[in-house]
DRENDO-1510 file (C-alpha; in Angstrom, 1 decimal, always signed):
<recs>
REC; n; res; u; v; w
REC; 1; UNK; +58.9; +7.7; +126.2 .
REC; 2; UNK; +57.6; +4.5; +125.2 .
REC; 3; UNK; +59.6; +2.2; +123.3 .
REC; 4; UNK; +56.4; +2.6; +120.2 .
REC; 5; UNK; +57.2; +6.3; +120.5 .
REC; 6; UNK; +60.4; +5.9; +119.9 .
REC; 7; UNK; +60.5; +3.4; +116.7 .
REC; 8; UNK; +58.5; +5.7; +115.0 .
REC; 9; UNK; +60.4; +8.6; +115.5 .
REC; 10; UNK; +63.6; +7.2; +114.3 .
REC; 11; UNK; +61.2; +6.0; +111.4 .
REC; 12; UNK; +60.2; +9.4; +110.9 .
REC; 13; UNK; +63.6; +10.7; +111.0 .
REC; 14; UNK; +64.8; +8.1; +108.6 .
REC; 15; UNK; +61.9; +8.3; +106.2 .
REC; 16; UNK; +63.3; +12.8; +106.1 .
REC; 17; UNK; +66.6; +12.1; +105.3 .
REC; 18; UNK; +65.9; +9.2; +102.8 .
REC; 19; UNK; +63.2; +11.8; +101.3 .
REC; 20; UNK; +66.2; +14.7; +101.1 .
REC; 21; UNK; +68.5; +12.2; +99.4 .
REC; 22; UNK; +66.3; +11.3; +96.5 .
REC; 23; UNK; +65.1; +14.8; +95.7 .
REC; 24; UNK; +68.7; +17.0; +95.9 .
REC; 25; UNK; +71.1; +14.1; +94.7 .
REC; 26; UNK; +72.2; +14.6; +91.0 .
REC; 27; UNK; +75.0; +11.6; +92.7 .
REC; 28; UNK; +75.4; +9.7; +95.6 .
REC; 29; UNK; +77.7; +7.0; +96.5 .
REC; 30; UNK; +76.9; +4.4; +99.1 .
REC; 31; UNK; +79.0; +1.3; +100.6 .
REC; 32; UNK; +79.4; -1.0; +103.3 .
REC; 33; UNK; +82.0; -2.1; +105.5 .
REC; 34; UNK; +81.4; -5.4; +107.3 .
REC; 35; UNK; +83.9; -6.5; +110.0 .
REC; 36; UNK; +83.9; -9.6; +112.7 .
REC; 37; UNK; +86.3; -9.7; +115.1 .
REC; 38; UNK; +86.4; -12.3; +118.3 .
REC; 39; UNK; +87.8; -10.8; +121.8 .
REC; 40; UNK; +89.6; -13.8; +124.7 .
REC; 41; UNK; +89.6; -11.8; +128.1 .
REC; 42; UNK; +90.5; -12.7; +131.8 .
REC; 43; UNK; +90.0; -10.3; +134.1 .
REC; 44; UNK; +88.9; -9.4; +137.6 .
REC; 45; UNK; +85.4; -8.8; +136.4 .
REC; 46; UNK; +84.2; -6.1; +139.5 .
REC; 47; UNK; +86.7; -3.6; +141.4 .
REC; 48; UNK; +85.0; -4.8; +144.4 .
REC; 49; UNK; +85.2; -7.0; +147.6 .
REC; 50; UNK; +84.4; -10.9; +147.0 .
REC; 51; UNK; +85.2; -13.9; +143.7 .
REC; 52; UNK; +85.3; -12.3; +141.2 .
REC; 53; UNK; +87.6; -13.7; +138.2 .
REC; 54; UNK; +86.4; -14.9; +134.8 .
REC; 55; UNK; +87.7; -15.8; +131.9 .
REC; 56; UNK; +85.5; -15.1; +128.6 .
REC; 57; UNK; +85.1; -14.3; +125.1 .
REC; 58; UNK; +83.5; -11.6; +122.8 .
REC; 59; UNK; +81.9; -12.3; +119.0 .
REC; 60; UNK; +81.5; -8.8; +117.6 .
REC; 61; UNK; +79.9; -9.0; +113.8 .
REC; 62; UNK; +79.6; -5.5; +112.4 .
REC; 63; UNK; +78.7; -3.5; +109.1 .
REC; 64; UNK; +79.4; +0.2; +108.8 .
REC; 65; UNK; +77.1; +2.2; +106.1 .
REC; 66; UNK; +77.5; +5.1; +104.6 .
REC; 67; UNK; +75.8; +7.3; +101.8 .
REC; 68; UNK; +77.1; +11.0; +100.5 .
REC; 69; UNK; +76.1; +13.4; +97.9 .
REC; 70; UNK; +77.4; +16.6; +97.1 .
REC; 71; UNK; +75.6; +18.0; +99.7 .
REC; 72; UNK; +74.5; +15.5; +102.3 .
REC; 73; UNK; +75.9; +12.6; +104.1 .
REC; 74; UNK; +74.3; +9.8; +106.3 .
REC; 75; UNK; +76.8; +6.9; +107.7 .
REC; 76; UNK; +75.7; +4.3; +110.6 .
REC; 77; UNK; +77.1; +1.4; +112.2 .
REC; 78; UNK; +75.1; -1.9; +113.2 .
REC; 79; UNK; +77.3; -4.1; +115.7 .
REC; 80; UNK; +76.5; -6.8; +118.3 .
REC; 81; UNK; +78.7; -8.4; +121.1 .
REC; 82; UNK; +77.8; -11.4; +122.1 .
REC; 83; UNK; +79.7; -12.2; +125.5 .
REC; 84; UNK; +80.1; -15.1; +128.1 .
REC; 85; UNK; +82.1; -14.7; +131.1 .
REC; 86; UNK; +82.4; -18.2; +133.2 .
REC; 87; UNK; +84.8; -18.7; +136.3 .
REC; 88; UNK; +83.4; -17.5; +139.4 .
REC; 89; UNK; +80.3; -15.4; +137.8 .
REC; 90; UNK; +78.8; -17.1; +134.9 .
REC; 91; UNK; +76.8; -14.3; +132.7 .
REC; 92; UNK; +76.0; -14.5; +129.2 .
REC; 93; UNK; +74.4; -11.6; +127.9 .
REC; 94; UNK; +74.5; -9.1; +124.3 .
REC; 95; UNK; +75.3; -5.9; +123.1 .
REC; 96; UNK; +73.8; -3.5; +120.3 .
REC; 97; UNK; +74.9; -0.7; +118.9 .
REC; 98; UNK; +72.9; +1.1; +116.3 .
REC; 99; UNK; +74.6; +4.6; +116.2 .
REC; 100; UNK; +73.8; +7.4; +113.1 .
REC; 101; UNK; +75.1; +10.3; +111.8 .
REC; 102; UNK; +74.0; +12.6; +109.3 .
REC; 103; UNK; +74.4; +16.4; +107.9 .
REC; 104; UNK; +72.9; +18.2; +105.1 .
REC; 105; UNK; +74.7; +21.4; +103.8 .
REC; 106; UNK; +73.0; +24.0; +102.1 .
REC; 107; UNK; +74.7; +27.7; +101.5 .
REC; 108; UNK; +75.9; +28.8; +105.1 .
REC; 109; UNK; +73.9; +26.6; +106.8 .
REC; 110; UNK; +74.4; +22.8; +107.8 .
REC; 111; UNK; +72.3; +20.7; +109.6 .
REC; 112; UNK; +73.5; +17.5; +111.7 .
REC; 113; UNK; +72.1; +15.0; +113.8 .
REC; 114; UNK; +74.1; +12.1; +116.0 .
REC; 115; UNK; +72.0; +9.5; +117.6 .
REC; 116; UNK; +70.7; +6.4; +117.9 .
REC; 117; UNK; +70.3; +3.0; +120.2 .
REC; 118; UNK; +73.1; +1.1; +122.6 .
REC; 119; UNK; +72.6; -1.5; +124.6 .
REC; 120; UNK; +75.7; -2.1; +126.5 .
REC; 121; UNK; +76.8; -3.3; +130.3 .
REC; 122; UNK; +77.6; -0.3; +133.0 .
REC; 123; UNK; +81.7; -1.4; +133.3 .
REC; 124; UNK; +81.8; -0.7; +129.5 .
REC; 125; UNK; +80.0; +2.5; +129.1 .
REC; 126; UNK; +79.9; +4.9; +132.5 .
REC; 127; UNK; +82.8; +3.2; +133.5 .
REC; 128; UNK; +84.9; +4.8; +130.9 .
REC; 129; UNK; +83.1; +7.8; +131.5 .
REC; 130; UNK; +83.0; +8.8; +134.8 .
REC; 131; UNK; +85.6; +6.8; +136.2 .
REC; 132; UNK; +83.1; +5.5; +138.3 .
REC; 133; UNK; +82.5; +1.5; +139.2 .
REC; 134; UNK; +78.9; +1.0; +139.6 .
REC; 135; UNK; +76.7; -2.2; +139.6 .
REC; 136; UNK; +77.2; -4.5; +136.8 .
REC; 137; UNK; +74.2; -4.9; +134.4 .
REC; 138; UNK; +72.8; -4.1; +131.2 .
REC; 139; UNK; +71.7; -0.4; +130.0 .
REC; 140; UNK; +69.7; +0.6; +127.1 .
REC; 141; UNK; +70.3; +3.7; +125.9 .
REC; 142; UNK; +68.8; +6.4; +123.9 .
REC; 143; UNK; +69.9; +9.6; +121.9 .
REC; 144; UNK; +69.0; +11.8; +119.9 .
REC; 145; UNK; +71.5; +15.3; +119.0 .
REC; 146; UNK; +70.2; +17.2; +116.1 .
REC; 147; UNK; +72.3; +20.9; +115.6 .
REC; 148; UNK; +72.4; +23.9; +113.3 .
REC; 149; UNK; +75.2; +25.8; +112.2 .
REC; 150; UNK; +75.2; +29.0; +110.7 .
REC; 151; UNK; +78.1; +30.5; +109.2 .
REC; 152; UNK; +76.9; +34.7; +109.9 .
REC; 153; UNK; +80.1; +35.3; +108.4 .
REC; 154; UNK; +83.4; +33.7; +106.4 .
REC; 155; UNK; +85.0; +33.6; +109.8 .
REC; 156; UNK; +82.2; +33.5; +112.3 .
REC; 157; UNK; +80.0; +30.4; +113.0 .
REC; 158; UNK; +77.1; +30.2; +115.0 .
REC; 159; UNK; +75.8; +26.7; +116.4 .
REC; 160; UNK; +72.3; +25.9; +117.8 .
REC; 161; UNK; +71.7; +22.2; +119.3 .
REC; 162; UNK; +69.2; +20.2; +121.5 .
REC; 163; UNK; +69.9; +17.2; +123.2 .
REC; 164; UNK; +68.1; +14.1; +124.4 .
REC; 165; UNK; +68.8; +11.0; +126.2 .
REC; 166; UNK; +66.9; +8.3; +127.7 .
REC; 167; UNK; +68.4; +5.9; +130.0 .
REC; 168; UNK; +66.8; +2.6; +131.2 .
REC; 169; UNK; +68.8; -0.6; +133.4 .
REC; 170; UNK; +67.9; -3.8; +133.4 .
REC; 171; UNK; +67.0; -4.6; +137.8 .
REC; 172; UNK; +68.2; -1.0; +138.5 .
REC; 173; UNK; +66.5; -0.3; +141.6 .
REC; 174; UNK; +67.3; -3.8; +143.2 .
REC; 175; UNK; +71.0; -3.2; +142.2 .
REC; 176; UNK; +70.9; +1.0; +143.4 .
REC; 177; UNK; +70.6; +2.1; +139.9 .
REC; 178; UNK; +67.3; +4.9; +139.0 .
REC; 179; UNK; +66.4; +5.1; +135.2 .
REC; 180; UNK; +66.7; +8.9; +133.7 .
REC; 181; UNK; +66.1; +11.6; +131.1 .
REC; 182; UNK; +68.2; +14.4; +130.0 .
REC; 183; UNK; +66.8; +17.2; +127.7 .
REC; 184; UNK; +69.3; +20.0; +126.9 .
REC; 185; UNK; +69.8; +23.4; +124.6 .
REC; 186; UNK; +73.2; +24.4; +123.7 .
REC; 187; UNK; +74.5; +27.5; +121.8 .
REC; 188; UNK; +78.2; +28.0; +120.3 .
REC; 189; UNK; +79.7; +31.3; +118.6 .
REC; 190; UNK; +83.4; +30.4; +117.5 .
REC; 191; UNK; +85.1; +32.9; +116.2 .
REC; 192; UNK; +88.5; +31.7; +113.2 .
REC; 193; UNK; +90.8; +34.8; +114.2 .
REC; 194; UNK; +93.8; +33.5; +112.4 .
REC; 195; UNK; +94.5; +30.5; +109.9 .
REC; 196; UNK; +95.9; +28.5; +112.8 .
REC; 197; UNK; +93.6; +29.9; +116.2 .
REC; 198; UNK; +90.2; +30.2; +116.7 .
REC; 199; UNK; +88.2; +31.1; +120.1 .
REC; 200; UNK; +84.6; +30.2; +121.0 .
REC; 201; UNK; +81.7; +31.1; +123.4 .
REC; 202; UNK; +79.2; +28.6; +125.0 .
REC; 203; UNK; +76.2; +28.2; +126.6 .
REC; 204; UNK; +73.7; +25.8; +128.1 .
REC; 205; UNK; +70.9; +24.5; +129.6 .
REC; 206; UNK; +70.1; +21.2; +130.7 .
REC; 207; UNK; +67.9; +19.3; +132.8 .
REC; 208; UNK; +68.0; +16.0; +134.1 .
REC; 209; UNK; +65.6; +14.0; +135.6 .
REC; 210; UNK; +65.4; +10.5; +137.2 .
REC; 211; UNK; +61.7; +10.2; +138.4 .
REC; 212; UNK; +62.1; +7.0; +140.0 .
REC; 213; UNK; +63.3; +8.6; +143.3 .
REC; 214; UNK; +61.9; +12.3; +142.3 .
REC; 215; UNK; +65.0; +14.0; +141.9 .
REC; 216; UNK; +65.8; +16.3; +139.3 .
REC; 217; UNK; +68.6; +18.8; +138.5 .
REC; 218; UNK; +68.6; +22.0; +136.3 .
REC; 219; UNK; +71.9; +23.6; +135.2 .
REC; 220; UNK; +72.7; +26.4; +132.9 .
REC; 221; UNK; +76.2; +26.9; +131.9 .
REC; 222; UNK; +78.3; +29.5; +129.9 .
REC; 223; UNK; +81.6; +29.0; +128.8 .
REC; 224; UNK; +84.5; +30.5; +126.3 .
REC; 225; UNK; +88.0; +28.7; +125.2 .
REC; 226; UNK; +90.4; +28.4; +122.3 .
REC; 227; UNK; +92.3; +26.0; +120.0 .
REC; 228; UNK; +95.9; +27.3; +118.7 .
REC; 229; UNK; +98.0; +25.1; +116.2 .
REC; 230; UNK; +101.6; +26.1; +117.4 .
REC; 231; UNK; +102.7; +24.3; +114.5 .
REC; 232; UNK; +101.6; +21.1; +111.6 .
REC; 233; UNK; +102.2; +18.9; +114.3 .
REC; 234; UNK; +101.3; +20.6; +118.2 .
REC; 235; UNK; +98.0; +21.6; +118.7 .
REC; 236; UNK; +96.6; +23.4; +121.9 .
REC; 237; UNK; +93.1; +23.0; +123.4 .
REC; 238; UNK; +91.1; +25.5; +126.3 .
REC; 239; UNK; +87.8; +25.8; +127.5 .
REC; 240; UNK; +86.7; +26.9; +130.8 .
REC; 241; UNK; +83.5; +27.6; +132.4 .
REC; 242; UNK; +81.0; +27.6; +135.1 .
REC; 243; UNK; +77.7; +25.9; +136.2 .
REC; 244; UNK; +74.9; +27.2; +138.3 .
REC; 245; UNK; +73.3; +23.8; +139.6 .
REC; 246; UNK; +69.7; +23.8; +141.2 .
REC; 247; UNK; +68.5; +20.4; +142.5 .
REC; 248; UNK; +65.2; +19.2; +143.9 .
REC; 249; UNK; +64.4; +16.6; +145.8 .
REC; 250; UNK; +60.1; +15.2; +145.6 .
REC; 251; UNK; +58.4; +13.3; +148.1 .
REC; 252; UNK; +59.7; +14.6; +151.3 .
REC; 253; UNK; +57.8; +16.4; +154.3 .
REC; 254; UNK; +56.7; +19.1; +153.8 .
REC; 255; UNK; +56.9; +19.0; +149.3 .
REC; 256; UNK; +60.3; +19.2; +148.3 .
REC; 257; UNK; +63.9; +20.1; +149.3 .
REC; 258; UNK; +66.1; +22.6; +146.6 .
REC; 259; UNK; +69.8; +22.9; +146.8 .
REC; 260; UNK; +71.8; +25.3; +144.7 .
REC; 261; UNK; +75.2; +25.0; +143.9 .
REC; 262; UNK; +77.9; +26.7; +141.3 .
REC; 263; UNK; +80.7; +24.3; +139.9 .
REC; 264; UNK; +83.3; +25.4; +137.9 .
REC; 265; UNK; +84.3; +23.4; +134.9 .
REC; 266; UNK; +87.0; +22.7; +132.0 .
REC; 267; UNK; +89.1; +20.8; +130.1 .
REC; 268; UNK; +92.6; +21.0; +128.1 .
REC; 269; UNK; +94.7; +19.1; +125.9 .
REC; 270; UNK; +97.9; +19.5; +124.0 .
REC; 271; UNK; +98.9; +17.0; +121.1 .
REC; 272; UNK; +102.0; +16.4; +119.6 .
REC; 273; UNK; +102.6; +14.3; +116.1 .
REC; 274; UNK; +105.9; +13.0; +115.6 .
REC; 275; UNK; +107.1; +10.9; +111.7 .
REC; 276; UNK; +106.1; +7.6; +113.9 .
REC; 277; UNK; +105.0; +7.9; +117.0 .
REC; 278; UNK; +101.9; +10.9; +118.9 .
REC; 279; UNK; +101.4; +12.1; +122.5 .
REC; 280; UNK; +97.8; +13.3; +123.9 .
REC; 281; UNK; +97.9; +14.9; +127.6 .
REC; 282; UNK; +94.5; +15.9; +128.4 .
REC; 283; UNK; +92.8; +16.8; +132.1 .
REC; 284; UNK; +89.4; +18.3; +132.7 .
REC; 285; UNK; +86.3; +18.8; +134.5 .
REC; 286; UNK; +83.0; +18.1; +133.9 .
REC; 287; UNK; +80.0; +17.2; +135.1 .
REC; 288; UNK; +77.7; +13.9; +134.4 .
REC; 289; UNK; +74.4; +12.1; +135.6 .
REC; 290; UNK; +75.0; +8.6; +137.1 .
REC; 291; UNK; +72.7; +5.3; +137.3 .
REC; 292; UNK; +73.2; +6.2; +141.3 .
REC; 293; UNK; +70.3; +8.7; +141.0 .
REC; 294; UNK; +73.3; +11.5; +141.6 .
REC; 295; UNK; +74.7; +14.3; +139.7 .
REC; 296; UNK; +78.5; +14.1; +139.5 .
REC; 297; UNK; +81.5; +16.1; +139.0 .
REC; 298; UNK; +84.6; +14.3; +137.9 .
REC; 299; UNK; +88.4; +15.2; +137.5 .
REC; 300; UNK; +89.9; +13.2; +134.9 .
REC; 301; UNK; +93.7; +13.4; +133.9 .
REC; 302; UNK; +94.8; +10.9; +131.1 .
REC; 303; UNK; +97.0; +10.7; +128.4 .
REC; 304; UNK; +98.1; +8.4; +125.4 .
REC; 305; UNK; +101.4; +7.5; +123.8 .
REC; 306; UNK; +101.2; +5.8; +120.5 .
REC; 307; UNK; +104.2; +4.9; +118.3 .
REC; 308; UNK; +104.6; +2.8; +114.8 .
REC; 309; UNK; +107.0; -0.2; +115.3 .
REC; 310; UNK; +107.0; -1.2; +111.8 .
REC; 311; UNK; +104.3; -0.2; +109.2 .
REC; 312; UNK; +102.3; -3.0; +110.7 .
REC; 313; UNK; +102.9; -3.2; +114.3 .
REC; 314; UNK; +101.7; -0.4; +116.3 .
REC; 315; UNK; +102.4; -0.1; +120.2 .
REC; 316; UNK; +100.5; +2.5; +122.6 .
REC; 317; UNK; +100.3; +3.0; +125.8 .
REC; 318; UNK; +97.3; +5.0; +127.9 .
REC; 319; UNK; +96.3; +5.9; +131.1 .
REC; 320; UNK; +94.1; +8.0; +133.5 .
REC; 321; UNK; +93.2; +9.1; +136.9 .
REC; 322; UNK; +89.6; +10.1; +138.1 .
REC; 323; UNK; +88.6; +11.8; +141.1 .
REC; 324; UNK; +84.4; +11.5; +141.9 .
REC; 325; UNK; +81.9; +13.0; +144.0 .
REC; 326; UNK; +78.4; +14.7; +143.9 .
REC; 327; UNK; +77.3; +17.9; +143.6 .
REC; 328; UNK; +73.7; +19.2; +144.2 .
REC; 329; UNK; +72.8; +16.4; +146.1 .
REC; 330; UNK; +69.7; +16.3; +148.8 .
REC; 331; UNK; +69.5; +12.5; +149.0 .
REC; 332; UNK; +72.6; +12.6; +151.5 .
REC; 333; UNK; +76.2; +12.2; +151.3 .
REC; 334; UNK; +78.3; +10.4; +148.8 .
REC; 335; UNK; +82.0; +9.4; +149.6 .
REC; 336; UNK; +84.9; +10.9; +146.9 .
REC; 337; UNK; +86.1; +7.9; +144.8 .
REC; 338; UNK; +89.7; +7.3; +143.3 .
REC; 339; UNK; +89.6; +5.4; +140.4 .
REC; 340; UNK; +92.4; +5.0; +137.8 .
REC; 341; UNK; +93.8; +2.8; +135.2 .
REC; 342; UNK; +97.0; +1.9; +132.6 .
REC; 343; UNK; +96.5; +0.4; +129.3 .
REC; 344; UNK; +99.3; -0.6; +127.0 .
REC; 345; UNK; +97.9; -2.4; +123.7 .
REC; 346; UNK; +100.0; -4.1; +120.6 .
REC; 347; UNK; +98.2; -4.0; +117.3 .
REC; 348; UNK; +99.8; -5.7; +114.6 .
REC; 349; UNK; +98.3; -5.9; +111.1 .
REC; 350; UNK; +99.1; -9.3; +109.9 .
REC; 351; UNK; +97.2; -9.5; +106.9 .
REC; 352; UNK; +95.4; -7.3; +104.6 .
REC; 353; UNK; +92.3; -7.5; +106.5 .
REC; 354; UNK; +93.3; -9.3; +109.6 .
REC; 355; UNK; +94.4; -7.3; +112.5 .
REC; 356; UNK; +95.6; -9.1; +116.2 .
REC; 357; UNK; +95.4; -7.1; +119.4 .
REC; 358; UNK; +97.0; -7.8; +122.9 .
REC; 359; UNK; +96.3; -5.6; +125.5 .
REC; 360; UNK; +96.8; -5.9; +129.4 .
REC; 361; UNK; +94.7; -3.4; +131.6 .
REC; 362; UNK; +95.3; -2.4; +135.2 .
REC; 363; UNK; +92.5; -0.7; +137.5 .
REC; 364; UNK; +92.0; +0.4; +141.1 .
REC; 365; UNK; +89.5; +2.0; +143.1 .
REC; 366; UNK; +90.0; +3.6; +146.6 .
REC; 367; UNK; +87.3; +5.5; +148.6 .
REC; 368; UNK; +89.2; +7.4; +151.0 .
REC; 369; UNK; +86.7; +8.0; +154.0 .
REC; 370; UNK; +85.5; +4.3; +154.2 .
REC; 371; UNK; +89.2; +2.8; +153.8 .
REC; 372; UNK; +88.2; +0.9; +151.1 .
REC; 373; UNK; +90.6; +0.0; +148.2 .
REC; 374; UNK; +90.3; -2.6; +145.7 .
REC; 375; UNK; +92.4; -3.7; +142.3 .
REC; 376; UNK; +91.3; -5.5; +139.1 .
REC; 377; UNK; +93.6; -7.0; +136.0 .
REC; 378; UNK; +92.4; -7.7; +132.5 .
REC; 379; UNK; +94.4; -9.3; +129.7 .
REC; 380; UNK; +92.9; -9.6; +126.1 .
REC; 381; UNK; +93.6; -11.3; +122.9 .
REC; 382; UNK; +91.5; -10.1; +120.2 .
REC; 383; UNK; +91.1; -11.4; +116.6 .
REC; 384; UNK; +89.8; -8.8; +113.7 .
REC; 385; UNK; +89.0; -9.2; +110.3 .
REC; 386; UNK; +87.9; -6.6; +108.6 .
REC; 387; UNK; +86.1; -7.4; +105.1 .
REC; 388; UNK; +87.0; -5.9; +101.3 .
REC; 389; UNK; +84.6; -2.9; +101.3 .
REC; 390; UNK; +81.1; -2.6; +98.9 .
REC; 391; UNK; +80.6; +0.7; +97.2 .
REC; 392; UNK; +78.1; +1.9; +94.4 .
REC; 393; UNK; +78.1; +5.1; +92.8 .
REC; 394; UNK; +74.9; +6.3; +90.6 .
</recs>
């Protein structure tokens, strides 16, 4: 999709929900939240052999919008990051972040949509996802998730939803990385069987696509779990599953090569509130698509501790351990990766709108099969303000 094709549709989009707002609101209120905040780091920039220590700084300006009426709601966020590194890599470089939301009630139906525009660099975005540590560059990114939910019933709710995205990097194929497309339908029928518990079942299909090497993977998926509140304060999450995978591989003797492959897939969580302090445990399974060109199943168990020194002083503490490899693949074999990481952060709220964050962050990566094992530490100081916000009613 060309980036023409895509301005206008998110000027199309904009131009609906601007139209739905001035015919159905008898009131709306609007405001705006801007915030700055500036981010000192040192850190072993890449988990990998060779120099690779920086020190740096971050200048994030941001402004949070929002607009609601009885019946609709629209909020988006526009935020930069401006960031150098110097030491032994010198890179300058910015981020963007244009992310909306919206939904429009009407009787038992509500429609939503999530989308939107990032550019942001690979250690900061599939990093955190997958676990995995891939080249360091810039990735523009593009997504669009529009849904339908239909309550059949004062109980019963039935969800329809599509979803696009678009990724590009910047030197991807000189660095390994292969630009791709995801299109996807998904389907949800949850089911509130008591005040407290509530079950659902899922399905899915998706397709993803990264034409640069002609590979391209098809998976459908169904699924059913459950959430339970034990009590005001511990909550239970379950959801398990299976995927039927079917990849193909263009461009190779004879027309193409085809793989099929079933995964099976979940994820949990329990979450306990204390008066000052909450615990999140969480472990899963899942599968993603990687800048490699790769589809990939990761294991991920993580937690986070959180607890309330004073009213202003916050400490946490968070963690997780990944476990990589590929699935579906015909482009040859791909090594399982270790990766895993500790975070503990104080936050103390000095001011009204001035907030100061330390935070210290310990990674390593291991890849079993080709004895390869590398470390990285990160220490940040970061300065927030966040400005008096701007409302108008009408």
């Amino acid at each position: 999709m060309s980036q023409l094709r895509r301005f206008l549709l998110v000027g199309m989009v904009v131009n609906t929900l601007l139209g739905i707002v001035s015919r159905g609101a008898h009131s709306a209120e609007w405001s705006a939240e801007p915030s700055f905040n500036v981010n000192g780091v040192y850190s072993n920039l890449l988990l990998a052999n060779g120099s690779n220590e920086v020190w740096g700084y971050w200048s994030s300006p941001a402004l949070k919008l929002k607009g609601a009426t009885e019946s609709f709601m629209i909020e988006g966020n526009a935020k930069a990051d401006f960031v150098h590194y110097y030491g032994q890599q010198d890179r300058s470089f910015t981020n963007m972040f244009f992310p909306v939301g919206t939904s429009y009630k009407w009787e038992r139906m509500t429609f939503g949509f999530d989308g939107g525009f990032t550019r942001d660099n690979t250690l900061m975005s599939e990093l955190r996802q997958t676990g995995l540590v891939i080249a360091f560059t810039q990735r523009n990114l593009w997504t669009a998730n529009p849904s339908l939910t239909v309550g059949l019933t004062e109980r019963l709710n039935w969800l329809v939803g599509y979803q696009f995205t678009d990724a590009s990097y910047e030197n991807g194929l000189s660095l390994g990385l292969v630009n791709y497309q995801i299109n996807g339908g998904t389907s949800e029928l949850s089911y509130q069987i008591q005040e407290r518990t509530k079950i659902k079942l899922t399905g899915e299909l998706t397709n993803f696509v990264a034409s640069q090497i002609q590979q391209e993977w098809t998976y459908e998926g169904v699924g059913m779990g459950g959430s339970h509140e034990l009590s005001e304060s511990l909550s239970v999450t379950i959801w398990g599953g299976a995927r039927f995978i079917r990849s193909t591989k263009g461009g190779v003797p004879g027309g193409s090569l085809s793989q099929n492959d079933v995964v099976g897939v979940y994820n949990a969580n329990i979450k306990k509130e204390f008066e000052q302090s909450t615990i999140l445990v969480e472990c899963s399974r899942d599968i993603y698509p990687s800048g490699f060109g790769l589809l990939l199943q990761v294991d991920r168990v993580g937690g986070t501790i959180s607890h309330n020194l004073t009213e202003n002083l916050t400490a946490s503490l968070s963690g997780a351990l990944y476990f990589n490899s590929a699935i579906a693949s015909t482009t040859g074999s791909f090594p399982q990766t270790r990766y895993d990481t500790i975070n503990p952060k104080l936050s103390w709220k000095f001011a009204q709108w001035w907030t100061l964050d330390l935070s210290y962050s310990y990674a390593e990566r291991a890849i079993g099969s080709l004895n390869q094992w590398n470390y990285g530490n990160s220490t940040f100081v970061m300065l927030t303000y966040t400005g008096d916000k701007w409302s108008v009613s009408r």
